[in-house]
Structures are given as C-alpha cells and as structure tokens.
Backbone as numpy.savetxt, mean C-alpha at the origin, in Angstrom:
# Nx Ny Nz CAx CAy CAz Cx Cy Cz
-6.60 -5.29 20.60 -6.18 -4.83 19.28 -7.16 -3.76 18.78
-7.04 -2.32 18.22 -7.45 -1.15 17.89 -7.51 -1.91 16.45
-8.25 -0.55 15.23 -8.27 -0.71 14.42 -8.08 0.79 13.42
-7.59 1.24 12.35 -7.40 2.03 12.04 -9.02 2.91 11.73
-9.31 4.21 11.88 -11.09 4.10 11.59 -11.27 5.39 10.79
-9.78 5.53 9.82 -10.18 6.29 8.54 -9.76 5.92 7.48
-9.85 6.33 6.19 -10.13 6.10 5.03 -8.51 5.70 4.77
-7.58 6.55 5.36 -6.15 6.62 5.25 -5.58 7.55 6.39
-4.89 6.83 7.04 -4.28 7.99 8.35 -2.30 8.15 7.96
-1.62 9.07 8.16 -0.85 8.94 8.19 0.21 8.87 9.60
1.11 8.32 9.62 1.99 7.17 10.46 3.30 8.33 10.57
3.31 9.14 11.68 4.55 10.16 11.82 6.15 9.85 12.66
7.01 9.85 12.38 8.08 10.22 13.34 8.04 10.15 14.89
7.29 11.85 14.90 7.09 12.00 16.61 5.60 11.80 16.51
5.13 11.93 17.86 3.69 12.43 18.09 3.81 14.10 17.39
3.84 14.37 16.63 3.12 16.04 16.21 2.68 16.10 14.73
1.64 16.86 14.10 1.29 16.96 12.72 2.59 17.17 11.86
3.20 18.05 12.75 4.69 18.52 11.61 5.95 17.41 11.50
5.66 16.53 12.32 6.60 15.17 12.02 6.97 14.62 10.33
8.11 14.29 10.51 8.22 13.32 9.10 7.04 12.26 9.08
6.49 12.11 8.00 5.50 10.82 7.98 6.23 10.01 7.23
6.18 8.82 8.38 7.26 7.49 7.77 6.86 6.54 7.31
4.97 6.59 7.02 4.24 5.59 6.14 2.85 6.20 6.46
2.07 5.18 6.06 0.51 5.18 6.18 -0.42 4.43 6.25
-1.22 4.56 7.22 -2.53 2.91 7.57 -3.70 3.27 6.68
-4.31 1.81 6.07 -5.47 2.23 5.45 -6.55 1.53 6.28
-7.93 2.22 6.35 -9.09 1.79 7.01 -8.63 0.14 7.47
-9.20 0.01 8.89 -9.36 -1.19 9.26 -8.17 -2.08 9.46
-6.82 -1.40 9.18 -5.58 -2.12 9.78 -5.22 -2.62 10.78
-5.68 -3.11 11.63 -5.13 -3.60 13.13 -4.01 -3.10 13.78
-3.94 -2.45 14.52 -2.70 -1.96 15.38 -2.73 -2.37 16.74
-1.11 -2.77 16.87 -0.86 -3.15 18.11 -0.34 -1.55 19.00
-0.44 -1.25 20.10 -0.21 -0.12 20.45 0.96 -0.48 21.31
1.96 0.73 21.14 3.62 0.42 21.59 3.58 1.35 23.12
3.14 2.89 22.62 3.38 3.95 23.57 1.76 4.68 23.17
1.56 5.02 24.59 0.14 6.06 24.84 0.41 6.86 25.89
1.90 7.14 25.82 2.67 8.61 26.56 1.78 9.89 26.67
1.81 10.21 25.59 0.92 11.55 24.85 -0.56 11.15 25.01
-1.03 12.30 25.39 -3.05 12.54 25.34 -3.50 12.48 24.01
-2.75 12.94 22.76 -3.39 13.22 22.00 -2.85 12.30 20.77
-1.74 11.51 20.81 -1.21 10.64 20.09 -0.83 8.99 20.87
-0.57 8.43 19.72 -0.55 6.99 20.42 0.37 6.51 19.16
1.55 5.89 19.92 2.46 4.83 18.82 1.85 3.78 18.56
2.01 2.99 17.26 1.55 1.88 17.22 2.13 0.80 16.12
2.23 -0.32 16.04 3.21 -0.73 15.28 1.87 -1.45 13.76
2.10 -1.97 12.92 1.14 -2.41 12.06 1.67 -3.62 11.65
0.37 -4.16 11.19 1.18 -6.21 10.80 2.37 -6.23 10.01
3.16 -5.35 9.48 4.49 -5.37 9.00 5.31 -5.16 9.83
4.99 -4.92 10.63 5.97 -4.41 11.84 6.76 -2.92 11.96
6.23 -2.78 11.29 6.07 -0.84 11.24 5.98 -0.24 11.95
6.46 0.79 12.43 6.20 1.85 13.60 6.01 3.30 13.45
4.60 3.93 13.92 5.04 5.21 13.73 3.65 5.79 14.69
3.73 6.81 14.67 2.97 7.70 15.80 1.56 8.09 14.81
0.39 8.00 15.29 -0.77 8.43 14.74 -2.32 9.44 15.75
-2.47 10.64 15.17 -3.77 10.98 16.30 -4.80 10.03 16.78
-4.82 10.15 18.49 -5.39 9.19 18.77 -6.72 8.90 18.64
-7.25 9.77 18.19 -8.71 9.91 17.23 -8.80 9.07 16.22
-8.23 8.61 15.52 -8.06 7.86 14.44 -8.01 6.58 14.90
-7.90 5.49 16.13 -8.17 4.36 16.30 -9.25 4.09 16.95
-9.84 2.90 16.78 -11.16 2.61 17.44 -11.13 1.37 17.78
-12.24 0.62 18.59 -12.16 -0.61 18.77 -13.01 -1.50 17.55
-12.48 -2.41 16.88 -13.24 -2.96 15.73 -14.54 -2.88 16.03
-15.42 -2.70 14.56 -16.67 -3.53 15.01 -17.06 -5.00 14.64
-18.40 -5.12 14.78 -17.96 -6.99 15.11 -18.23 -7.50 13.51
-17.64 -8.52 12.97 -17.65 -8.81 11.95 -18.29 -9.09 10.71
-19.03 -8.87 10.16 -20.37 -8.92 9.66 -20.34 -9.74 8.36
-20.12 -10.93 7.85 -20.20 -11.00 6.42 -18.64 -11.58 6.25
-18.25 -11.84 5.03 -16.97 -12.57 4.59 -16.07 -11.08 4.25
-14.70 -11.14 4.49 -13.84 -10.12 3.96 -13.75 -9.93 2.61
-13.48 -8.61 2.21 -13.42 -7.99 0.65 -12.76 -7.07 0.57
-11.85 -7.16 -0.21 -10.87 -6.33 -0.73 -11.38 -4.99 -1.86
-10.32 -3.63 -1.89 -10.98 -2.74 -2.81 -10.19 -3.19 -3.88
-10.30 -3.72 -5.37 -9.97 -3.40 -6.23 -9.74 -2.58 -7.39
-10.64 -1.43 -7.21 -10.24 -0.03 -7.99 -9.63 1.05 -6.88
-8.59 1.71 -7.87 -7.84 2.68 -7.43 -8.46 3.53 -5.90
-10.04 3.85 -5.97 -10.95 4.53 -5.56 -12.32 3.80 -5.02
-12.81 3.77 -4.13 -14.19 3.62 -4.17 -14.99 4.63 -2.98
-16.10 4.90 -3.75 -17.12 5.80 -2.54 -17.84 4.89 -1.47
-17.75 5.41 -0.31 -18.23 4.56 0.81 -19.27 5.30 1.12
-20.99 5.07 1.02 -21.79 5.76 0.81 -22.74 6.04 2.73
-23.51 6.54 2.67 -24.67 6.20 3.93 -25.40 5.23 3.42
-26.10 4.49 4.13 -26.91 3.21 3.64 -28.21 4.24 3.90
-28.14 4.71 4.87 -30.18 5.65 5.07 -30.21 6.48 3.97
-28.92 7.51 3.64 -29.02 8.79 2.96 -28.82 8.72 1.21
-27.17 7.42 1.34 -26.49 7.84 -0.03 -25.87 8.56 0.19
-25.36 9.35 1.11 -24.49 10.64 0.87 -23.02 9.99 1.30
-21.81 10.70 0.00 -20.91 10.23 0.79 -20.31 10.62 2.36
-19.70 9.12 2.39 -18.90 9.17 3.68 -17.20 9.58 3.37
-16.86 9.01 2.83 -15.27 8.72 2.54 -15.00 8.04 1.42
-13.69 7.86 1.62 -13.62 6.95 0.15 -12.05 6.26 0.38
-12.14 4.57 0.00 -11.87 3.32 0.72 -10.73 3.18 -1.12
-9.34 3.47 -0.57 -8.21 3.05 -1.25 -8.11 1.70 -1.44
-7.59 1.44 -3.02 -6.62 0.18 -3.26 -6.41 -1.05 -2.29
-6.69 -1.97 -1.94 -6.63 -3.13 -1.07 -7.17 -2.58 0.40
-8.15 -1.67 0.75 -8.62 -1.64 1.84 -9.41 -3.11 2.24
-9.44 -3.51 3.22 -10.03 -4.63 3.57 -11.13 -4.47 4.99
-12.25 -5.44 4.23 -13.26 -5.05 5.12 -14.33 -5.90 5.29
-15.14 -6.39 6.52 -16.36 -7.20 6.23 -17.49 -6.96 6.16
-18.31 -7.44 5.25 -19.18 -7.20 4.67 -20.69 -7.97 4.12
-21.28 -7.72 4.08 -22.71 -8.51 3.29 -23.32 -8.02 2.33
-23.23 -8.98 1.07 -24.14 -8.29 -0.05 -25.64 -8.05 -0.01
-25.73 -7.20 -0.44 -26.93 -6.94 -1.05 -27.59 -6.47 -2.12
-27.97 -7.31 -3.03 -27.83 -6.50 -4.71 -26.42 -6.41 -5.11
-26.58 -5.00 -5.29 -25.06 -4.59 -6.05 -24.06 -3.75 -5.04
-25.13 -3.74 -3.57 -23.69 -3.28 -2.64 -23.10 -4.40 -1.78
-22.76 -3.92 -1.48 -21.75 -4.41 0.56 -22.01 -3.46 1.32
-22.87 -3.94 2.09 -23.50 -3.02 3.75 -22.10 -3.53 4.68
-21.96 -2.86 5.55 -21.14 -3.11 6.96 -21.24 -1.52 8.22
-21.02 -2.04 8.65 -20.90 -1.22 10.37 -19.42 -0.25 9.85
-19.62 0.95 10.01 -18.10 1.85 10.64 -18.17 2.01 12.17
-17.02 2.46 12.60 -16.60 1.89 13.73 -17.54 2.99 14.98
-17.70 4.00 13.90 -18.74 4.76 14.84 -20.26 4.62 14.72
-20.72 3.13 14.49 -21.73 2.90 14.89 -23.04 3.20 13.22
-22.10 4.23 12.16 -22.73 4.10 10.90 -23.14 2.93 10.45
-24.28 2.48 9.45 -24.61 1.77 8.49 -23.90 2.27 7.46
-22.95 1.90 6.32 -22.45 2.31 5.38 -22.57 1.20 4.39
-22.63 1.78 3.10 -22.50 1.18 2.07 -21.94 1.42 0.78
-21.00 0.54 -0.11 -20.40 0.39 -1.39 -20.19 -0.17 -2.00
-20.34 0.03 -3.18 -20.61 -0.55 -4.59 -19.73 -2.31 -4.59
-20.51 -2.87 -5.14 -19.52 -4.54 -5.30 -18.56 -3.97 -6.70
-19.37 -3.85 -7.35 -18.16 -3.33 -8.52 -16.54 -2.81 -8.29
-16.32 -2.52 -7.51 -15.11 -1.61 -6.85 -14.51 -2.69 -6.26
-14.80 -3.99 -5.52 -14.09 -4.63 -4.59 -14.61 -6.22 -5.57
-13.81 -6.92 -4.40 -13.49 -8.78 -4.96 -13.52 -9.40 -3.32
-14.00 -10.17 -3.25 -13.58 -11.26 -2.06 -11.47 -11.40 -1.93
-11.85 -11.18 -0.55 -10.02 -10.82 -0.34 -9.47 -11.78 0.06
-9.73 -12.53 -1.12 -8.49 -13.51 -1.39 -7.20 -13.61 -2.16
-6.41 -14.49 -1.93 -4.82 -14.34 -2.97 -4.91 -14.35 -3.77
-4.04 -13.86 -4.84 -3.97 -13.70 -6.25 -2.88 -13.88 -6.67
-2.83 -14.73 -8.09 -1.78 -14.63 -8.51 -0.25 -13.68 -8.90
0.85 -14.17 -8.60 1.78 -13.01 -8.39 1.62 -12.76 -9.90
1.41 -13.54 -10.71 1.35 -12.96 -12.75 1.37 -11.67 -12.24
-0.46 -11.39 -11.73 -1.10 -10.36 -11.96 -0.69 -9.33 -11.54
0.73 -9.07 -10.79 1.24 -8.14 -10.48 1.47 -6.61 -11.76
1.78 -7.29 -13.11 2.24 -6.35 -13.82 1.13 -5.73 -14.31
0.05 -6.32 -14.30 -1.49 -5.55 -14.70 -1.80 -4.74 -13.73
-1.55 -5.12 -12.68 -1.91 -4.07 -11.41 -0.82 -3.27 -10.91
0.66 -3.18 -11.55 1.04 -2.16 -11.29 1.06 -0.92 -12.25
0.57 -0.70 -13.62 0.66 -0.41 -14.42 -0.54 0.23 -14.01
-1.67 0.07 -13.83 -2.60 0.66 -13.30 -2.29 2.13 -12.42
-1.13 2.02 -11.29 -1.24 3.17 -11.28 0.36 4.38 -11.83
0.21 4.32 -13.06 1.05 4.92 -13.83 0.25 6.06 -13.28
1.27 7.21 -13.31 0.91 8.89 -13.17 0.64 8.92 -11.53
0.45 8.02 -10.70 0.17 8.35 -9.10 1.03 9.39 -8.84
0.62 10.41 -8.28 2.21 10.99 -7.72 2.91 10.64 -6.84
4.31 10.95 -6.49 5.50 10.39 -5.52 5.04 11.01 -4.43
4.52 10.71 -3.21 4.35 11.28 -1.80 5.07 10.02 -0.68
5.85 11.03 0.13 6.90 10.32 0.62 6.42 9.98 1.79
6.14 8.40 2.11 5.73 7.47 2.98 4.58 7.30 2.63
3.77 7.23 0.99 2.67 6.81 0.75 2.79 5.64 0.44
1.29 4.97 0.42 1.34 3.84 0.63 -0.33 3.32 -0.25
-0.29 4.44 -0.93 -2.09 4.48 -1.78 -2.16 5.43 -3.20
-3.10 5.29 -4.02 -3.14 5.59 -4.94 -3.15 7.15 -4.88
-3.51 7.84 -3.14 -3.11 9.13 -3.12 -2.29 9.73 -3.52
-0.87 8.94 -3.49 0.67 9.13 -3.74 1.32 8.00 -3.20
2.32 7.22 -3.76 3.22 6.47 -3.17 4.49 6.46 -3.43
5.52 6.22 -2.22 6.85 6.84 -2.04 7.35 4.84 -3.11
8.62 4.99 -3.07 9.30 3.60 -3.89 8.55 2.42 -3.57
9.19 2.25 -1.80 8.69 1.01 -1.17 7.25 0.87 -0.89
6.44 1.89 -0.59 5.11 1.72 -0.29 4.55 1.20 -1.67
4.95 1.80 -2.77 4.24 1.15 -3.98 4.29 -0.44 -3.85
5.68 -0.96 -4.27 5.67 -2.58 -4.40 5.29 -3.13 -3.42
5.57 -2.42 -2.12 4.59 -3.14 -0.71 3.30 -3.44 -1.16
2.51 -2.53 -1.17 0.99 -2.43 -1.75 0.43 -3.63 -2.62
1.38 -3.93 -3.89 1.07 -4.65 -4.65 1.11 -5.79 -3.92
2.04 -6.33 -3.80 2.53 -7.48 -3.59 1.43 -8.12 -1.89
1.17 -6.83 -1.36 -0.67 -7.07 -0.22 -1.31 -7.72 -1.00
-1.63 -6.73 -1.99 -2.85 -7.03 -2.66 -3.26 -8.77 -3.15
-1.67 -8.90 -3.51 -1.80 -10.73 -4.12 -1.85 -11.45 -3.09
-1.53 -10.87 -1.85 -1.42 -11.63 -0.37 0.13 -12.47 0.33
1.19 -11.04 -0.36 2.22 -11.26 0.45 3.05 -10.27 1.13
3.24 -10.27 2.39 3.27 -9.62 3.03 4.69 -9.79 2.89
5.50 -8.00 2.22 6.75 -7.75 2.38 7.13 -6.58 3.45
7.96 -6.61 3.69 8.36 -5.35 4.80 8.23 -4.14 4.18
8.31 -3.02 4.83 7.59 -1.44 4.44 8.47 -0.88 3.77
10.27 -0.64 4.28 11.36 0.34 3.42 12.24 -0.88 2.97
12.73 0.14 1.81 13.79 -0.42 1.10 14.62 -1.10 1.97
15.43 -0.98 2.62 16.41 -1.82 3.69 15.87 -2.87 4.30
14.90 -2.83 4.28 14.19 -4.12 5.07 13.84 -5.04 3.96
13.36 -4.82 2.72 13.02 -4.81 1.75 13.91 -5.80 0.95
15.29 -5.21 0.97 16.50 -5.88 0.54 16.95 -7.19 1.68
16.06 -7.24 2.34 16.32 -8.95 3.31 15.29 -9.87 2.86
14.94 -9.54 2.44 13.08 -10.32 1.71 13.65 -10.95 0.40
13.27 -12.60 0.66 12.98 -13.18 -0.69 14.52 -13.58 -0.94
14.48 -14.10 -1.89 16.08 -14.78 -3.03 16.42 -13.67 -3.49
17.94 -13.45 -3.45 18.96 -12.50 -3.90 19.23 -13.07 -5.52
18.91 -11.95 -6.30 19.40 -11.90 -7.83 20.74 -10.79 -7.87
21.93 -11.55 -8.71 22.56 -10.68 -8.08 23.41 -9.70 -9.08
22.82 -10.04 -10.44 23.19 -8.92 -11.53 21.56 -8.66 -11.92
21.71 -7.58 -13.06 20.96 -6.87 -13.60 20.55 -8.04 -14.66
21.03 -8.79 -15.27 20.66 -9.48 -16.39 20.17 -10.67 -15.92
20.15 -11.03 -14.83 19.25 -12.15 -14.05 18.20 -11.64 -14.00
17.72 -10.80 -13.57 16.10 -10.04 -13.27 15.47 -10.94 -14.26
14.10 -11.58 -13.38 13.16 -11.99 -14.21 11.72 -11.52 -13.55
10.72 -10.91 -14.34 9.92 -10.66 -14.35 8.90 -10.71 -12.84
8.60 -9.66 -12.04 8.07 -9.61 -10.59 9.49 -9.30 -9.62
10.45 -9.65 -10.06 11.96 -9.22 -9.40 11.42 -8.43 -8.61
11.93 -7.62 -7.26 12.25 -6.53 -6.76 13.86 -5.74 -7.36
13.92 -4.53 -7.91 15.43 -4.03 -8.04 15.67 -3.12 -7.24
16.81 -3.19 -6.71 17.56 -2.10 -5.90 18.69 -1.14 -6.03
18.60 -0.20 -5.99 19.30 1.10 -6.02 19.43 1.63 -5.05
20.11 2.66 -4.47 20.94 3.48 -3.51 19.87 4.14 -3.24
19.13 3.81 -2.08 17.79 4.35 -1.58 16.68 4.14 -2.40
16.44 2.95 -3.64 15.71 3.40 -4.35 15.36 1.98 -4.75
13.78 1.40 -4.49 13.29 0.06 -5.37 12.09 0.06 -6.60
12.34 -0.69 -7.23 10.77 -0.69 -8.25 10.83 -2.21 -8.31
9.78 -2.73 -9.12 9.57 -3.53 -9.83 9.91 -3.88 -11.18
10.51 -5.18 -11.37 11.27 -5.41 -13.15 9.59 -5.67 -13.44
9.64 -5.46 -15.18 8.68 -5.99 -15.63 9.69 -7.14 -16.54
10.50 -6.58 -16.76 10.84 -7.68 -17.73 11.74 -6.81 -19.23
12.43 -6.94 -20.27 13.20 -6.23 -20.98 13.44 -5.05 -20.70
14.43 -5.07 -19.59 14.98 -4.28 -18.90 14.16 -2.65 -18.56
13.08 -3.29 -18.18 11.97 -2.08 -17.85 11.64 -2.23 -16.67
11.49 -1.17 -15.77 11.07 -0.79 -14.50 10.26 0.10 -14.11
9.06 -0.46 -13.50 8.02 0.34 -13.16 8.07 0.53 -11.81
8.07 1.99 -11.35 8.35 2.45 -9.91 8.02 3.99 -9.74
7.36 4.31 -8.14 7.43 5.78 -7.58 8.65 6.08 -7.62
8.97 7.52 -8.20 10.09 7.76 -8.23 9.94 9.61 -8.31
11.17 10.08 -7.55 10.84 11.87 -7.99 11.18 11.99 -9.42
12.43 11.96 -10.20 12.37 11.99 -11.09 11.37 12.42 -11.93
10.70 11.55 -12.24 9.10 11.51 -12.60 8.15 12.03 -11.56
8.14 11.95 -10.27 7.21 12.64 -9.60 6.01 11.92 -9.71
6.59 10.80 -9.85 5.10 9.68 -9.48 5.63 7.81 -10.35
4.73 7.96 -10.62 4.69 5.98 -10.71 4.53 6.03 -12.03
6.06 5.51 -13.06 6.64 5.78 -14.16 7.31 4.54 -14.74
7.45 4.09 -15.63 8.18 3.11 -16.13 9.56 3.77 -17.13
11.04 3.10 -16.35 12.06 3.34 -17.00 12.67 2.36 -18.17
12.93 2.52 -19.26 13.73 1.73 -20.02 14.99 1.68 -19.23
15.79 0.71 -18.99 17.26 0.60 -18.12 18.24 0.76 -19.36
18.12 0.13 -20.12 19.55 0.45 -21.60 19.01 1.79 -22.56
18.05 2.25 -22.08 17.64 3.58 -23.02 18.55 4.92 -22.25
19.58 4.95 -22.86 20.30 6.23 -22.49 20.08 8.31 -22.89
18.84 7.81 -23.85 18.75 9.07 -23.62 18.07 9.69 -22.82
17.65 9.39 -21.34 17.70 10.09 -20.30 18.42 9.12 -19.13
19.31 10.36 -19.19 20.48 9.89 -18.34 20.12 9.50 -16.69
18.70 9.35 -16.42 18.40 8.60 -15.22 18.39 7.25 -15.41
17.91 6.69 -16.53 18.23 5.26 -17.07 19.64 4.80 -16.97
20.37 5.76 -17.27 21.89 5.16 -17.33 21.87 5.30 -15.52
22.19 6.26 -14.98 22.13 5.85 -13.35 21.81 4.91 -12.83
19.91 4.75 -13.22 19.79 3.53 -12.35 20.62 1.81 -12.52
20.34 2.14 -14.21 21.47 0.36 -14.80 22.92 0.28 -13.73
23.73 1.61 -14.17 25.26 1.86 -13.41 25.12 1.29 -11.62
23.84 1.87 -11.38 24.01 1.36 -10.07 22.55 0.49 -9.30
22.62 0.07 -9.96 22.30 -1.74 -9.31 22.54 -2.01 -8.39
22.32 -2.67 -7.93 22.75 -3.12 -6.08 22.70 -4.67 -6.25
21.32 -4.60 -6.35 20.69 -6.37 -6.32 19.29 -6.07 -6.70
18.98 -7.95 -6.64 17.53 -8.07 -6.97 17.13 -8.48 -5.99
15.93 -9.09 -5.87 14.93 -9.80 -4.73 14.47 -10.60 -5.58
13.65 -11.92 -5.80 13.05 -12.93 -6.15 11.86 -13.09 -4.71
10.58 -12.21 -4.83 9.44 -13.03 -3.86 8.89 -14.06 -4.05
8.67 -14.97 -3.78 7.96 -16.37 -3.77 6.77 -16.47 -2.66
5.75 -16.81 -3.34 4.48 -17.24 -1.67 5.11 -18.31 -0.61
4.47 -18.46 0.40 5.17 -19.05 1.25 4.03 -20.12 1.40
C-alpha cells in the first residue's frame, strides 16, 4: 500500500495533466494501485473506492508511524521544518496524520525522510464526531470556490463538499452524486428533509440544514453558498425545490 506524499494531488481521467480531474487525494491517503502501464503515471483507486490516474511522483511508501493519529481541523494549516521553521506545505481540512506532541506542535516524518512540524492549534486527535456538528462545520466553508472534482477548502465540486464533511465526523460516503444517491435511507419528498439529510437534484447534491435551507458547492454561486428553497426571488431556488429527486438520511454504522 503507497501513500499519497503531497499536500493535495489531483486524481485525472487519463494518465495526462490535461485530463478531466475526477477528484482529489489529500496527504497521506492510502492507495491501492490498479494500473502502472505508463512511466510517468500510475492508476490508483482510494478507500472510497475511487478511481483515477495520478503523477507517479506523488506516491511514496508510508513512513513508519510515529505517535497517535490527528486530524486538521482548520480550513488551513502550515506544515513547518522542525531544524529551520521554514514552510513546507500546507495540510487541508481533515488531512490525517501521525504524530507526537511537543509543546504546542506535532513533529512527524514526511515521506521524504523530512522532520516536519505543525501547530496543535490547527488539528484534534482523529477521532469521530458527532454528526450535530456537521452544520457548524459546513458553514465554515461558505465562499470556498466551486472547483470541479475538489475535494478541499481549495475549491469543492457538490459531492466532494458533503463527502469531506461527513470524513471528517468519520463516515465514509461514496465520492459522486450517483453513488451518493445509494447511501443511507431514502427521504422521499422535500418536506421530509430533516436536518444532516443529503438532497438531490439532476446532477446536483448539498446538505439540508433544516427550514428549507441548503448549504452546497454550487456554480451558480461559484462556490459553497446557502439556498433558501421557498425563496423565489432567485429563480435558482425555485429550480432546485421543482426538482427534487430525493433525500438520503446518513446514519453511523
């Protein structure tokens, strides 16, 4: 098993830069490898069962485990040198990683053999969380912009957003909408939606919060926006209500 060994790689179509990108790995993801056809690319599938082509520069073999796992909990964090201070990179939204405190950081190994270090403030022990806390943490990233097959506070496309979240609390939903719509208990009008719902539209999911409000990546908005559904004076509200599909109900397992 490889491991992803940048900050954020993106997940293409074919092997080539100019491919559609059909998602994105963040630091330290585990990949199973499908095809290593190509010299310079390698398919690989990710614990969702995802598939997509990535430069083969970008995987490494883990390093060895150092410390208890920790999750990033701000949008952002700087991943520093432990000798210098200077940055290295910088470790997205639920990156996961092991680690040992010290003071006020977390030291650990990068895969190329660095000492690195970052702030405890930024991260939590990566454990589950309550699904409540979903609506506090999606609201957080209001204004992200829409980037299609994101999957981070860089930009996130519909499904990569509620995917993300719903990691973060520690449940693992499938990557696109279609897959998306097999997950969990079927709600099957609009006025059932209760609060954490998944809603579905014609290529298109968010999250209910609850009085008929929906927070979701969307072009429209051009990023991560909350819709009133009975507020008709913008006639994307009336669209999305008119066409409903279904809900989802996630539950932990």
């Amino acid at each position: 098993m490889m491991i992803i060994n940048k900050n954020i790689v993106d997940m293409r179509a074919k092997p080539c830069f100019q491919s559609e990108r059909v998602s994105q790995a963040l630091y330290n993801t585990s990949c199973k490898i499908c095809d290593e056809a190509n010299p310079d690319w390698v398919e690989i599938e990710t614990p969702d069962g995802y598939r997509g082509w990535i430069a083969k520069r970008h995987l490494s073999e883990p390093p060895a485990e150092d410390g208890p796992e920790w999750k990033v909990k701000s949008c952002f964090a700087t991943v520093k040198a432990l000798s210098t201070g200077d940055p290295i990179t910088k470790f997205v939204f639920d990156t996961r990683f092991h680690a040992q405190e010290k003071g006020n950081d977390l030291i650990f190994m990068l895969p190329d053999g660095i000492l690195a270090k970052i702030s405890k403030r930024f991260c939590k022990p990566a454990k589950e969380e309550p699904l409540q806390r979903i609506r506090q943490l999606a609201k957080r990233f209001l204004g992200v912009p829409y980037l299609w097959g994101g999957v981070s506070p860089f930009g996130f496309d519909c499904s990569g957003y509620v995917q993300r979240l719903f990691h973060y609390c520690g449940v693992q939903i499938p990557r696109d909408t279609d897959q998306q719509r097999k997950f969990g208990e079927q709600v099957r009008s609009l006025q059932e939606l209760e609060f954490g719902d998944l809603a579905f539209f014609p290529g298109h999911v968010g999250l209910y919060l609850g009085d008929g409000l929906l927070i979701h990546a969307n072009l429209h908005y051009n990023g991560v926006a909350i819709s009133d559904l009975y507020d008709d004076r913008d006639p994307y509200n009336r669209f999305l209500r008119e066409n409903f599909i279904e809900g989802r109900r996630v539950k932990k397992r």
